[in-house]
N, C-alpha and C positions, 0 to 999 in steps of 0.2 A: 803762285796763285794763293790768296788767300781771300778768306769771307771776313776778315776781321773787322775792315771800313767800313763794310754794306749792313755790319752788327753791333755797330757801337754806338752811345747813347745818341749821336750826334748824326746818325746816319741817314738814308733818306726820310723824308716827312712821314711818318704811320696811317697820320691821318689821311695824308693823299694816297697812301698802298691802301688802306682798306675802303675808301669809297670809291678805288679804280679799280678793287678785286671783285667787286659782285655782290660782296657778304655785307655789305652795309644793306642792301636793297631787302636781304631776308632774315632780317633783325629788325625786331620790337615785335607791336601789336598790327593785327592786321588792318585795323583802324585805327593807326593813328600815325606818327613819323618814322621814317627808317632810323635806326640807332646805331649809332660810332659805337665799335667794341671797344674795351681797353686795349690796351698791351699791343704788341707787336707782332704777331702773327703771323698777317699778310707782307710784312716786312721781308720775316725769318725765310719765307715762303717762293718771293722773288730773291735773295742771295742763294737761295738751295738751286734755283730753275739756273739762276745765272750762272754758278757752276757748273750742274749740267749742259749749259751751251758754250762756255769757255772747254771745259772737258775732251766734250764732241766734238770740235775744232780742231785739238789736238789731233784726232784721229783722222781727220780731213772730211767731216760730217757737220753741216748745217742743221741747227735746231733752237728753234726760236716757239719758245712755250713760255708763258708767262706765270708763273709761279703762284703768285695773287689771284688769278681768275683760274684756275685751277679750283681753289678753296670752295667755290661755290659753282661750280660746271655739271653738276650733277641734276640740278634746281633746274639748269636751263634745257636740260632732255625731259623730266617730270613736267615742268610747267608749276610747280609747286610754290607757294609764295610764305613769306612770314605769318608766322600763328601765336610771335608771343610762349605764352608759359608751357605750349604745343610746342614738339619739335617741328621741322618744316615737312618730315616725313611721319610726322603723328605717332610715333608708335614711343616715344618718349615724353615725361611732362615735368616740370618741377610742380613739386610742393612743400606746403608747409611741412617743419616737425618741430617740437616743442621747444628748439633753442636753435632754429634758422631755418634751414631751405635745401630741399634733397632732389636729387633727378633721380627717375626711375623709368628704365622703360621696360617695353615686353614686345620685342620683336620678333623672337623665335615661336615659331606651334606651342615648343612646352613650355613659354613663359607663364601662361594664365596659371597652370597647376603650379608653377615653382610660387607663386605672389600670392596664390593661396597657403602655400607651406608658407610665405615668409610671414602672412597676417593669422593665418594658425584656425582660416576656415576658408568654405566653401565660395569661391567669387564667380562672379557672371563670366564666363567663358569670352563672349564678345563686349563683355564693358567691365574690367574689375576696378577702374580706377577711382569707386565712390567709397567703393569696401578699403583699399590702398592709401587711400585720402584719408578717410577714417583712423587708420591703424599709425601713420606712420605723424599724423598731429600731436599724438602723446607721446610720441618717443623721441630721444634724442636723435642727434645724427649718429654721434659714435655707436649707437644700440642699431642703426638702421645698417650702419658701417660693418658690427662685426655678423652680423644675421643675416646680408645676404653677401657674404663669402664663405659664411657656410652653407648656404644653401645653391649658390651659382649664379643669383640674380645680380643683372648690370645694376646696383645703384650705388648710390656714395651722395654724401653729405657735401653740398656746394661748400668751400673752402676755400683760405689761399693759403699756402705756402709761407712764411716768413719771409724765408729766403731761394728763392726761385732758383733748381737750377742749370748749371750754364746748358746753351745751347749747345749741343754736339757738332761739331764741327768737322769738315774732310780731313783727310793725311794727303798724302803724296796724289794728284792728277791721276787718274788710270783710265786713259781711254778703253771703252767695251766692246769695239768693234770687232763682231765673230768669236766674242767669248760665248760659256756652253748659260744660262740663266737656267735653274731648276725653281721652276713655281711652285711651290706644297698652300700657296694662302687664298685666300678668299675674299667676296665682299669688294674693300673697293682699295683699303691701304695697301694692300701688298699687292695686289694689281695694278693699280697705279705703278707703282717701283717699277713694277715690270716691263711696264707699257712704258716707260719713260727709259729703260733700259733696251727697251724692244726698240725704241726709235731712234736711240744712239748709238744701233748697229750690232745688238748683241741678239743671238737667238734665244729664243725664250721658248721654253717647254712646260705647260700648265699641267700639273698633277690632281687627280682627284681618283677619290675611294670608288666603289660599284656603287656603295648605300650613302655616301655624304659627298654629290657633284657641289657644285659651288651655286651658295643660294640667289646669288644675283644675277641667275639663268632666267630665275624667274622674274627678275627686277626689268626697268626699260632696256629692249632691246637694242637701241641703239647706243643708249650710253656704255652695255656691255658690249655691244661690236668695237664701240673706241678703245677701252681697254683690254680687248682681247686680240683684236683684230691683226690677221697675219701669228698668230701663236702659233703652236702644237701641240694638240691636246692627245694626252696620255691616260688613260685607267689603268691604274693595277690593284689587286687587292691583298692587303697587308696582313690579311688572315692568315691566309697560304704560302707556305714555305716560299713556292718560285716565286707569290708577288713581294717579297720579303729582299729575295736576292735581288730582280728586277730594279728592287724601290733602292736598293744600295749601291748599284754596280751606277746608278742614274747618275747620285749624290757625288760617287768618287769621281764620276767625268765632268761632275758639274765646276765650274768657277766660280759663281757666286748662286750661294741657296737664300730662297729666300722663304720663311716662314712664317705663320701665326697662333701656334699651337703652344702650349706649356709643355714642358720638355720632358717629360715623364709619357707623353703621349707620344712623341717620336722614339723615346725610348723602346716605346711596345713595338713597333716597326724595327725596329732595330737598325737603327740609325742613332750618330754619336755626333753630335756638331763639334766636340773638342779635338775628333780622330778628327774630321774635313780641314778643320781652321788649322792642325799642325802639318796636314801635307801641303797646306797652301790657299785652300779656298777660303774667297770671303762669307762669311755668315749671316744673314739679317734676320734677325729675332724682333719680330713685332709682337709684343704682347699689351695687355690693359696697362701694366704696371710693373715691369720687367719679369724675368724668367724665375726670379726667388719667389714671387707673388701667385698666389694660387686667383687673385681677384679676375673677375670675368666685366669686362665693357664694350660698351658699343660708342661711335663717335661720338652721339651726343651725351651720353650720360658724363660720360669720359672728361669731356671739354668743359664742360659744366662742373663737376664736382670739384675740377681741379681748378676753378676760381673764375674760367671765362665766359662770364654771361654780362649780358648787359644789362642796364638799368632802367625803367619806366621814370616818370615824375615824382614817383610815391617811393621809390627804390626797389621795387618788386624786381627779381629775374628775371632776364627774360633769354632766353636762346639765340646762340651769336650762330650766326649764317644754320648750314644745313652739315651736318656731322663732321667739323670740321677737325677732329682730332685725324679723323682719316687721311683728308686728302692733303694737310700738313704734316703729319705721319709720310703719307706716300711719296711725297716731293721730298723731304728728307734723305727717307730711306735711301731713293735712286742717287742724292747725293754722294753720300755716305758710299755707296759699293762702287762708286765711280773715282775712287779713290783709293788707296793700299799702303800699307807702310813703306817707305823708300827703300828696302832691302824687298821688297815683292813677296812677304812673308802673308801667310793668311792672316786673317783675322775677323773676331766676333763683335756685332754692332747688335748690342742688348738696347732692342728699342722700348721703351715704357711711353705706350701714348700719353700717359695722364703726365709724365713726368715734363716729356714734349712740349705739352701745352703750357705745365707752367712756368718753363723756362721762357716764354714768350712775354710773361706779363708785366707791367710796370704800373705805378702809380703817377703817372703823368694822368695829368686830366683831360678829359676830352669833350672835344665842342658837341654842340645840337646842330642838327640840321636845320635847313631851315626853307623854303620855298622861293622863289626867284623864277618870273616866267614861265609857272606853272611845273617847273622841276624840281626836284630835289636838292640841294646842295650843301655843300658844306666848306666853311675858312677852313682853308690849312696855313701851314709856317708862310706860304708865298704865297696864295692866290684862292681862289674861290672856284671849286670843282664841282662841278656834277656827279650824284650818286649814279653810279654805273649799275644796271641790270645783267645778272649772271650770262653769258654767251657761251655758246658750245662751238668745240669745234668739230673739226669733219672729220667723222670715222671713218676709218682706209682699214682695206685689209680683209682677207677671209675671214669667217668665226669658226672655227674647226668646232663638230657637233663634238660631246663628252666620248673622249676614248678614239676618237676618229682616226689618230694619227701612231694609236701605240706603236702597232709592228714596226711600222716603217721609222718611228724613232729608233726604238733598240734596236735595229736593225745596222740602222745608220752607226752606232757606237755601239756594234761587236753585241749587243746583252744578247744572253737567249728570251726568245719569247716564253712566259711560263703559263 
């Protein structure tokens, strides 16, 4: 098995994977045409899902998830539509700065105070982005670049790469059927992994702290019951000596851990992904910008900075689907651990969303859309397609409430309860 056909210059049409993935429909202005992204994406996207389902087979499990409409299935739970130089979920925007064009957003509670530290005064709590606008017109991107990595803030100088690079690619097949999955991530990338490892027959055990449950509890309920659904949710707390031991004895039963934290922060847990990776397990480290990078992102900053935005008439940015660093990240990831070195040795998948994304891009050019019996459409290499609108699928599965199921996991794998 390999992805190398389904990735090479010559391989399916892009244009027909991104207006059959969704993300064409929430790209551009909200008044005006949907816009073909560049690069490859929803390509990279379907060879990751397609893996997944050759994989699954191996283990004598059907799975048929389309990798492309994955990228934008979150839009279809929200009901959310394109906003242009708005992210689709608002809470990101690009703007001007003195020598191009920067994404910034403020997702978190304490973003407002962080974008007032990064413009070095007081900003409106519920609206900082006139003060933001302001500050970040005068200054370069590389100024905007090294100022909020020191301070925590997702933003980054829209860019591209010279030389993009390569996609990350599987090792050896490894069906997951009834392996042990340790969740420690959040959000939607490393859930996703999960849930796509959760439905290729592996059990998956969702980790969270007493004071940091996972913030898309709060997000649409149903889209979190797809990605959760049928989990096992765990709390421990890694203050405490026993939730310490707990959080470790989890990790050495685990087969594949899957994370999104900077590795100085698991370190305080006392957890070592170099001890897991050499008795065997596989590791997935999702970070903004791999595990060397202290830089903090969210999908859309993320996708954006690292060169993927599309173009208005005038060339203005604009936001390609709705945080697609993530759910390209997610379909990845689940790749990638569904897979092992042929000697069945562990091993560390240092994921770098930014880097992700622009392994995807190309300088191929891309058509307009353009209107036909009141739809959307767009030429590709063979035929003339319709812009497809994001679709969700069916949540299956219990949502285990935060901590529902601790006992009875450690239970289940010997830990003592602490």
């Amino acid at each position: 098995m390999s992805l190398t056909p389904l990735l090479s210059p010559s391989a399916p049409d892009p244009v027909r994977d991104w207006a059959e993935s969704g993300v064409v429909a929430l790209t551009g202005r909200p008044d005006g045409p949907p816009v073909i992204p560049p690069g490859r994406a929803a390509t990279v996207a379907r060879a990751m899902s397609s893996w997944i389902s050759d994989v699954s087979a191996l283990g004598g499990r059907h799975l048929d998830v389309d990798g492309a409409r994955l990228l934008s299935e979150r839009a279809a739970f929200t009901g959310r539509e394109r906003r242009g130089e708005v992210s689709v979920g608002g809470s990101c925007r690009l703007l001007p700065t003195a020598d191009g064009w920067a994404a910034v957003s403020c997702a978190r509670p304490d973003d407002p105070a962080l974008l007032g530290a990064l413009v070095s005064e007081a900003v409106d709590e519920d609206d900082p982005w006139p003060a933001v606008a302001d500050w970040i017109r005068t200054r370069t991107g590389a100024e905007l670049a090294a100022r909020a990595e020191l301070l925590g803030v997702a933003a980054g100088p829209v860019s591209r790469v010279s030389t993009p690079p390569p996609v990350p690619v599987p090792l050896h097949p490894r069906p997951v059927d009834g392996l042990l999955v340790v969740d420690f991530s959040s959000l939607w990338a490393g859930p996703l992994c999960a849930h796509l490892l959760g439905l290729a027959g592996a059990r998956v055990v969702k980790i969270e702290t007493p004071d940091r449950p996972d913030g898309a509890r709060r997000g649409n309920p149903d889209f979190y019951r797809l990605l959760h659904g049928g989990h096992e949710s765990v709390v421990l707390d890694p203050t405490t000596a026993g939730g310490r031991r707990a959080l470790a004895s989890l990790v050495d039963a685990a087969d594949i851990v899957i994370e999104a934290s900077r590795p100085r922060a698991l370190t305080r847990f006392g957890l070592d992904a170099d001890v897991s990776v050499a008795r065997g397990a596989t590791w997935v480290s999702i970070t903004a910008a791999g595990r060397s990078s202290d830089r903090i992102g969210f999908g859309d900053d993320l996708a954006a900075a690292a060169g993927l935005v599309a173009r208005d008439a005038a060339g203005t940015p604009l936001f390609v689907g709705d945080a697609l660093a993530d759910p390209l990240t997610g379909v990845t990831a689940a790749a990638l651990a569904m897979s092992a070195p042929a000697d069945g040795s562990g091993h560390m998948w240092d994921l770098s969303m930014s880097d992700l994304v622009a392994s995807t891009l190309t300088d191929h050019p891309v058509p307009q859309t353009f209107q036909r019996d009141g739809q959307w459409v767009v030429e590709t290499s063979s035929d003339v397609v319709p812009v497809a609108e994001p679709r969700p699928r069916v949540p299956a599965g219990r949502v285990a409430n935060s901590g529902a199921d601790t006992a009875a996991v450690l239970a289940s794998l010997g830990i003592a309860v602490p």
